[in-house]
N, C-alpha and C positions, 0 to 999 in steps of 0.2 A: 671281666664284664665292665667293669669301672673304665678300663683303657680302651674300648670299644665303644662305650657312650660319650668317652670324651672327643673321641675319634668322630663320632656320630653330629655334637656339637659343633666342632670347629669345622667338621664339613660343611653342613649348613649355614654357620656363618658366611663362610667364604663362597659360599653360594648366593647368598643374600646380599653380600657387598658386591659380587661380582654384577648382579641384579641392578642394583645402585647405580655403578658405575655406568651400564649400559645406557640407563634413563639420563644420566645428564646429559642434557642438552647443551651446545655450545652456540652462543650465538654473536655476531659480531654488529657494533655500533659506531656508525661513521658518521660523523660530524663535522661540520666544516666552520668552525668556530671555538673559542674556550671555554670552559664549562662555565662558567659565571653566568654568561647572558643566557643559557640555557639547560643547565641543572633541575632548574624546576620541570622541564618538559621531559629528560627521563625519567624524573622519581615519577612522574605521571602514568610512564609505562612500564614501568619496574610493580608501583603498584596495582597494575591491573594486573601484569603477568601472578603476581602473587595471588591474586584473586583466584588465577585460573590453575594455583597448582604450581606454582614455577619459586623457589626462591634460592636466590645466588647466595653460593656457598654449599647450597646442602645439593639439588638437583641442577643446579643453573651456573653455569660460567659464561661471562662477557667478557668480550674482545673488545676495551675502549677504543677509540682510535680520533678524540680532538685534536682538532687542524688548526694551526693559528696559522701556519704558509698560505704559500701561494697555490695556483690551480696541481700544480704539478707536484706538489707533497701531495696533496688529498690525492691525486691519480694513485701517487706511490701507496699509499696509505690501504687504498681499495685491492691495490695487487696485491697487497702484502694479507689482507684480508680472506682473500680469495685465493691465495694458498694454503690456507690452514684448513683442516679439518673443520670447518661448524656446517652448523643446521643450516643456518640461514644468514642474512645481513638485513640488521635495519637500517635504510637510506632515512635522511632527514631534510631534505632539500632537494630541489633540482639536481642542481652539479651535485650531490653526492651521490643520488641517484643514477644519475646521468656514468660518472667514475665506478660505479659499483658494476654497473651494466655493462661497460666496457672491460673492466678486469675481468667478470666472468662468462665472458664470451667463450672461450674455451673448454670451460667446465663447469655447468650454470649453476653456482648456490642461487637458493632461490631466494628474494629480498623481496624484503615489505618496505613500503616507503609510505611515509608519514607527509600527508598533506603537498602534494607537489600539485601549482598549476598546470592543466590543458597537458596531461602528461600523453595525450595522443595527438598532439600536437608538436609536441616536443619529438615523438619518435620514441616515446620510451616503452610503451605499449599497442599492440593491434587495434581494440578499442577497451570502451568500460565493461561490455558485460563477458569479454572474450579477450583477456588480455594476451593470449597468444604466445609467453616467452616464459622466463623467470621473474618479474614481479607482479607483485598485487600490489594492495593496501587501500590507499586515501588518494581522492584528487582535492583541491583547497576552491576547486570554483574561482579563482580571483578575477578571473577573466567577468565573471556573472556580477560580482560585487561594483562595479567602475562607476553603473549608471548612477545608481545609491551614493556613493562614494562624492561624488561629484553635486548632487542633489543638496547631500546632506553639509555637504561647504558653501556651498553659494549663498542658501538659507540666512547663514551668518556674517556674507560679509554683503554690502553695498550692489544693486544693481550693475551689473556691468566690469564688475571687477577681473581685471587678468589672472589667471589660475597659469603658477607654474607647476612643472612637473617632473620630480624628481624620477629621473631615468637612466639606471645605470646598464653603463653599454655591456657589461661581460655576462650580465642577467640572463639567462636564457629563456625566459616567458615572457621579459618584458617589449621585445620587440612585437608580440603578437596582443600583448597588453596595451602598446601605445596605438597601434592601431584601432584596437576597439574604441579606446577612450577618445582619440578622434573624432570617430565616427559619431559617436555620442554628445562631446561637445559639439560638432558641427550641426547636430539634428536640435541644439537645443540655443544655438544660438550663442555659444560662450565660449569665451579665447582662450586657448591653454597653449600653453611651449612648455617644449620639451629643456632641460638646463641636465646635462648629460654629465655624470661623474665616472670613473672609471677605477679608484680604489677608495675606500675611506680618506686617505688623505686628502678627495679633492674636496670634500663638506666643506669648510669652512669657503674656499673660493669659489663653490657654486652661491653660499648665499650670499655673497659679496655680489656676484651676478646678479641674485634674485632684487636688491637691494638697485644696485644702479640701473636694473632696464625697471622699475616699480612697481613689480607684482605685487598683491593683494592678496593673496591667496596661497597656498603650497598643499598640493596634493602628494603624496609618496606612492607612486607604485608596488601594489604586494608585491607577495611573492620572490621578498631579493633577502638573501642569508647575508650580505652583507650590513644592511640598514639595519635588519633585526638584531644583530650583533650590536651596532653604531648604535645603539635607540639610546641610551642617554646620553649619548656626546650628541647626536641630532636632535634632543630636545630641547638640550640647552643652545643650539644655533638658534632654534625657533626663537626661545624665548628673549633674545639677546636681540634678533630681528623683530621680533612682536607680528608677527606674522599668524595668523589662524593657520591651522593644518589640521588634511586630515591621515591617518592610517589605516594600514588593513587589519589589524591585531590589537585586541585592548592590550596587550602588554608595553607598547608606545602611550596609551594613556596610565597606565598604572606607573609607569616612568614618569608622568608630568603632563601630557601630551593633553593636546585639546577636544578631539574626536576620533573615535575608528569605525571601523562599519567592515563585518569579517565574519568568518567562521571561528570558532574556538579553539585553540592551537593544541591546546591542553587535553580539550575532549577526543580531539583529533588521535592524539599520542595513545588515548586512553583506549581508544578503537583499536591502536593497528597491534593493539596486544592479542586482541581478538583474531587477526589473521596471523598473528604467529602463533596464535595456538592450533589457529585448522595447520597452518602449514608444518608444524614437528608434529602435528598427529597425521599427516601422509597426505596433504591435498596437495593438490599439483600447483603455484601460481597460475599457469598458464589459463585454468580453468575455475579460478575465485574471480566474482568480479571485482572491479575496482568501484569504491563505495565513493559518494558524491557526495556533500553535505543538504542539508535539507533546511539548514535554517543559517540564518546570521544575525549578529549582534549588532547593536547600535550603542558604541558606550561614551559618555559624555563627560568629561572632567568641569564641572562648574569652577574650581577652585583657578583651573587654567585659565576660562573665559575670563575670570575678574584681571586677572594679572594681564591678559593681553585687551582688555579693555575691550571684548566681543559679548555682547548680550545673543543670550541665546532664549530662542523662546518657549513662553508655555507649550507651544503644538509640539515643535521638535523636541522638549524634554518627556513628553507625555507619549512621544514615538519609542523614546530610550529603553533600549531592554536595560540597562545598569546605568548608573549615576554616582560619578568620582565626583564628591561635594568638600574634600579635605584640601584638595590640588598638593598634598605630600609627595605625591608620587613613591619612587622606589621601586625595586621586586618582584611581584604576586610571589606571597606563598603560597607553599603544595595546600595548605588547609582553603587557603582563599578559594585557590583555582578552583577547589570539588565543590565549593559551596558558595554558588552566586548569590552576589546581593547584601551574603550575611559579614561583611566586614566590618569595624567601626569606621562612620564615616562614609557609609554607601547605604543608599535605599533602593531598595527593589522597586523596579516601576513595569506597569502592563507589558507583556510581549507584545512586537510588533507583525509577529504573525511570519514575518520572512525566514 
């Protein structure tokens, strides 16, 4: 009896772990950058998946896969990804999205992508509410932010000033991004050129550029995983030119930076944990829409205005959803990120309603 209930046990165990194993999910994460400038945006998604039931090590296994190469490691990178047995893939940019989609052309894991502009623009979905293929997720709007973007610099620097525009050619949103912004400067009457980089290395000689034709102004087009990456080696060009600027991501003001005007990169991340969990629970990409942001931020580094000798005014700080008043820069931590406003050295000011 005894050797019959023991029997009875260890089958059940082994019942139970086999149970286990079934449910772990496997899921892979492509990056096209090193964790440094972007660590805090998976603990973002890491902790929401834990929210939903998911924690690596017990039920969850990831596939890292940070890029510091060039376009064609990350290709290789998404192949190699999409060879392996997982659930899903989360893209984190354009071209990794872009890489991810072409690896699994053949056998489609299905991928969430985290914040990519005009991604039916790009060809990477049919549309938002019927995406058609293997991915869902997040689109970043960046196209929708320009006019603001643009508003919210002029405000601060002199009537009439030349606005350049940092525009990198290998960008894949950005060619449809400079046209808007065009269109926009031209309907508003205000000069912008375009000052084209083509890898990090060329920052320093674009603002040697910006410097000898005398712009006034320097807007950074979103939506580029390079800049994002570069955000403190491009802050400190800024501030070495004295140059006002603005970004699409307060993580360029939490670095130093003087303005952004954007959707939440973070909250973003926070979301697309949300469609990795319809998708291991069996929904199809094809048939999740792809979710739009609904609001944007306006964040103000005061600390940066003194240093570049830009007064900024009562209206436009009283527009400000956050206020950098330290000009420390650095980081955001994960605590920061969840909880706006509540940093040392930041006041919460009225939402702008966008």
């Amino acid at each position: 009896m005894k050797r019959l209930l023991v029997l009875l046990v260890a089958l059940a165990s082994a019942l139970a772990l086999g149970q286990t194993l079934d449910k772990t999910k496997h899921v892979g994460y492509l990056v096209w950058s090193s964790e440094g400038p972007r660590g805090h945006l998976e603990q973002a998604l890491l902790d929401a998946m834990r929210a939903d039931g998911y924690v690596e090590g017990k039920n969850l296994v990831i596939e890292r896969r940070y890029i510091e190469g060039d376009a064609d490691d990350l290709r290789a990178a998404a192949s190699e990804l999409a060879a392996m047995k997982l659930n899903l893939i989360v893209s984190t940019c354009s071209d990794s999205t872009r890489a991810a989609k072409q690896a699994t052309a053949a056998s489609p894991v299905p991928i969430v992508m985290a914040y990519v502009s005009d991604p039916v623009g790009q060809g990477l979905i049919a549309s938002y509410s019927r995406p058609g293929g293997n991915i869902t997720g997040l689109a970043s709007q960046a196209e929708d932010t320009l006019p603001k973007m643009l508003q919210y610099l002029t405000e601060v620097v002199p009537p009439g000033t030349r606005v350049a525009v940092l525009y990198h050619t290998i960008a894949p949103s950005h060619p449809l991004l400079w046209r808007r912004l065009e269109a926009v400067a031209r309907e508003s009457g205000i000069s912008v050129s375009r000052v084209d980089i083509v890898t990090r290395a060329d920052l320093p000689a674009a603002f040697n550029t910006i410097a000898r034709d005398g712009y006034g102004a320097l807007l950074v087009l979103p939506d580029d995983n390079m800049t994002f990456n570069a955000r403190a080696e491009l802050i400190e060009l800024v501030k070495r030119q004295r140059i006002p600027a603005i970004f699409g991501l307060r993580e360029f003001v939490d670095s130093g930076g003087l303005m952004s005007y954007g959707p939440s990169i973070a909250s973003g991340y926070r979301k697309a944990a949300v469609y990795v969990d319809k998708v291991l629970a069996g929904a199809r990409p094809a048939e999740l829409p792809v979710e739009q942001p609904t609001k944007f931020e306006l964040v103000v580094n005061t600390g940066a205005a003194r240093a570049l000798g830009v007064t900024i005014s009562q209206e436009l700080l009283l527009r400000a959803d956050d206020i950098v008043r330290d000009g420390k820069g650095g980081a955001p931590t994960n605590e920061a990120l969840g909880t706006k406003g509540k940093r040392e050295g930041r006041t919460q000011m009225p939402s702008n309603g966008m």
